[in-house]
C-alpha positions as CSV (number, residue, x, y, z in Angstrom):
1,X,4.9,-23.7,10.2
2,X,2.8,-25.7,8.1
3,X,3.4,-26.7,4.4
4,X,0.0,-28.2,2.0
5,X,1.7,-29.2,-1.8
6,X,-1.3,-30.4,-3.5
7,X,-0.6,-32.2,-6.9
8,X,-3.6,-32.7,-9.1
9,X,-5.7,-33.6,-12.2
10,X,-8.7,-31.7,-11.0
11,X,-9.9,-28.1,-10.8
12,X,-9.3,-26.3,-7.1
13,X,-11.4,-23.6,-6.5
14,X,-8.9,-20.2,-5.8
15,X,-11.4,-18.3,-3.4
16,X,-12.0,-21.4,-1.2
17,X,-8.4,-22.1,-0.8
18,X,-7.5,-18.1,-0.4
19,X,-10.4,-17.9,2.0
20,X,-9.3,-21.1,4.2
21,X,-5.1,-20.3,4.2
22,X,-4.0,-19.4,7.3
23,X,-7.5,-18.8,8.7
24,X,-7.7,-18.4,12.2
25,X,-4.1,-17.6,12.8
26,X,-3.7,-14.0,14.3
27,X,-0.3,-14.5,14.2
28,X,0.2,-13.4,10.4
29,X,-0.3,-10.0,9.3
30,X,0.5,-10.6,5.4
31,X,-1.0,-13.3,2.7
32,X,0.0,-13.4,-0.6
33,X,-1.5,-15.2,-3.6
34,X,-0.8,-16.0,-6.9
35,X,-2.9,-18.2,-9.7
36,X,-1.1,-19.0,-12.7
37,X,-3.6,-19.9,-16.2
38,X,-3.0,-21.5,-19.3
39,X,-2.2,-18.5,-21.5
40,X,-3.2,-18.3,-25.5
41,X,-0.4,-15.7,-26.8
42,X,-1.0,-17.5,-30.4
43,X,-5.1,-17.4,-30.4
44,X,-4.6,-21.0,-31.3
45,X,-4.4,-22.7,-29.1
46,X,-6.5,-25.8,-28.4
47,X,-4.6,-26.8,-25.2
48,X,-2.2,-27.6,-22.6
49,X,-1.0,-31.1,-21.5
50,X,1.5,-31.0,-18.2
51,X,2.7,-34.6,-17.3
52,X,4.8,-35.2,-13.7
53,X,6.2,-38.2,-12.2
54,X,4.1,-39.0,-9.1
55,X,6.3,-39.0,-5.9
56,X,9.3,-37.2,-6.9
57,X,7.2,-34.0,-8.1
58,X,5.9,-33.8,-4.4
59,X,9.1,-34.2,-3.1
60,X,10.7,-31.8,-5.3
61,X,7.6,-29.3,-4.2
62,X,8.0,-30.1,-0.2
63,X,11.8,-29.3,-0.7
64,X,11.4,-26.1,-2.2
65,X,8.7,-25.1,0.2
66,X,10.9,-26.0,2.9
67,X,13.6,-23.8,1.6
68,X,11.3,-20.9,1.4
69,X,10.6,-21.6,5.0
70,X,14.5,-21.7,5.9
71,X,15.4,-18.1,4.0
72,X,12.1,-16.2,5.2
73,X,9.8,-15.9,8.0
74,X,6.8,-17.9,7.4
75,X,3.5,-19.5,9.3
76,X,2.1,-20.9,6.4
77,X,2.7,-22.1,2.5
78,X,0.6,-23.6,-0.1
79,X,1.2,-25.1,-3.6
80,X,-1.2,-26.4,-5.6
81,X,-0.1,-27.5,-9.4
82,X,-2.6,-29.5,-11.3
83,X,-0.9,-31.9,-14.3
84,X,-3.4,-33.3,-16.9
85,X,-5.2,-31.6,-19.8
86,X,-6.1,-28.0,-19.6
87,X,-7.8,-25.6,-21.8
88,X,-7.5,-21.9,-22.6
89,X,-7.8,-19.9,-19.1
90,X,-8.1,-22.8,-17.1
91,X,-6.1,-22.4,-13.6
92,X,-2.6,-24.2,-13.7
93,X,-1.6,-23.4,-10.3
94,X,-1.4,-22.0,-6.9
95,X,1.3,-20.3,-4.5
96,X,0.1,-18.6,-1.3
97,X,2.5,-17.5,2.2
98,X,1.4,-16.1,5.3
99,X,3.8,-14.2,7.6
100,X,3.7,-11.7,9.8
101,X,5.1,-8.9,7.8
102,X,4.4,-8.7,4.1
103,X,8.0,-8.7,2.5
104,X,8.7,-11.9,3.6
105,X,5.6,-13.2,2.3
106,X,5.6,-11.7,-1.0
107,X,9.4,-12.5,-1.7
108,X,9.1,-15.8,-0.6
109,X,6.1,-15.9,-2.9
110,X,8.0,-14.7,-5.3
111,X,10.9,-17.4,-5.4
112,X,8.0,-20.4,-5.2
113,X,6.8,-19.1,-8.1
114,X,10.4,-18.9,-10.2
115,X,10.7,-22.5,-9.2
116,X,7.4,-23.5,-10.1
117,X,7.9,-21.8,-13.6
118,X,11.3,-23.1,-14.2
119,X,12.6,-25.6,-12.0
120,X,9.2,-27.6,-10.8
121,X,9.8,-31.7,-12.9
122,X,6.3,-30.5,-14.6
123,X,6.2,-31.4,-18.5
124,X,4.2,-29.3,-20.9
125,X,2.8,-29.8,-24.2
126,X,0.8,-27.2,-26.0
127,X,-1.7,-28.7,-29.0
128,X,-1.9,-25.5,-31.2
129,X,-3.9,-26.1,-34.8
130,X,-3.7,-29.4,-34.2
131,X,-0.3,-29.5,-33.9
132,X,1.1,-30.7,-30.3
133,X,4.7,-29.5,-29.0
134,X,6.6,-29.2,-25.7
135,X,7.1,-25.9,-24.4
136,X,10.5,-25.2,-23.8
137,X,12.1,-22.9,-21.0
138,X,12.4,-18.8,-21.8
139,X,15.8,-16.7,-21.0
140,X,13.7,-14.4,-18.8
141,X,12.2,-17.1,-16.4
142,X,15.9,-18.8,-16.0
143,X,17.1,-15.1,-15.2
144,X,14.3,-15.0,-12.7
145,X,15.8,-17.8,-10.8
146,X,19.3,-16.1,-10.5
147,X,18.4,-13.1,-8.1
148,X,17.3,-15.9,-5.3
């Protein structure tokens, strides 16, 4: 099995890295992916700042993936989060699994993505009419974690 975490300031392209996970394995009938963007519910926002603490976000990311690993059949994982300054519909982030059926890829998908979302040490900020606060955690995406 093979785990990539990729954390980083710059822009990944999503079709390249779709296009080269898993490739060449014939071993894996099912690949799911999921892009998260910076979202402007408001239509006022002027951006997104996510800070992390180098090392220990990586670690926390390999130890999740790895978990993923240990509760579902799977040949590959990737996560890609990007930290920085983002705009408006600029890509966040990236989950894909491979495995040979498609259940266990798109659960274990799934429960990547609920950690990312609630659990992940990422720090936002939103700057909205020039006014900057931290985004705080919603009910729904804690109650998300609970079925896992």
């Amino acid at each position: 099995m093979a785990i990539r975490i990729l954390v980083q300031e710059a822009p990944f392209d999503f079709g390249a890295e779709a296009d080269g996970f898993a490739a060449g394995r014939t071993d894996l009938g099912a690949v799911v992916t999921f892009s998260g963007v910076v979202r402007d519910l408001s239509g006022s926002l002027d951006g997104m700042a996510i800070e992390h603490y180098p090392g220990m976000t990586e670690k926390a990311l390999d130890a999740i993936a790895r978990e993923a690993e240990a509760r579902w059949s799977l040949g590959e994982v990737l996560v890609i989060h990007r930290y920085g300054e983002m705009a408006a519909g600029e890509r966040i982030m990236m989950v894909a699994t491979a495995s040979a059926h498609r259940k266990d890829a798109f659960e274990s998908a799934q429960f990547l993505m609920d950690y990312l979302k609630s659990r992940a040490p990422f720090w936002k900020k939103e700057t909205a009419a020039g006014a900057r606060s931290w985004v705080t955690a919603r009910d729904e995406d804690e109650a998300a974690l609970k079925r896992w």
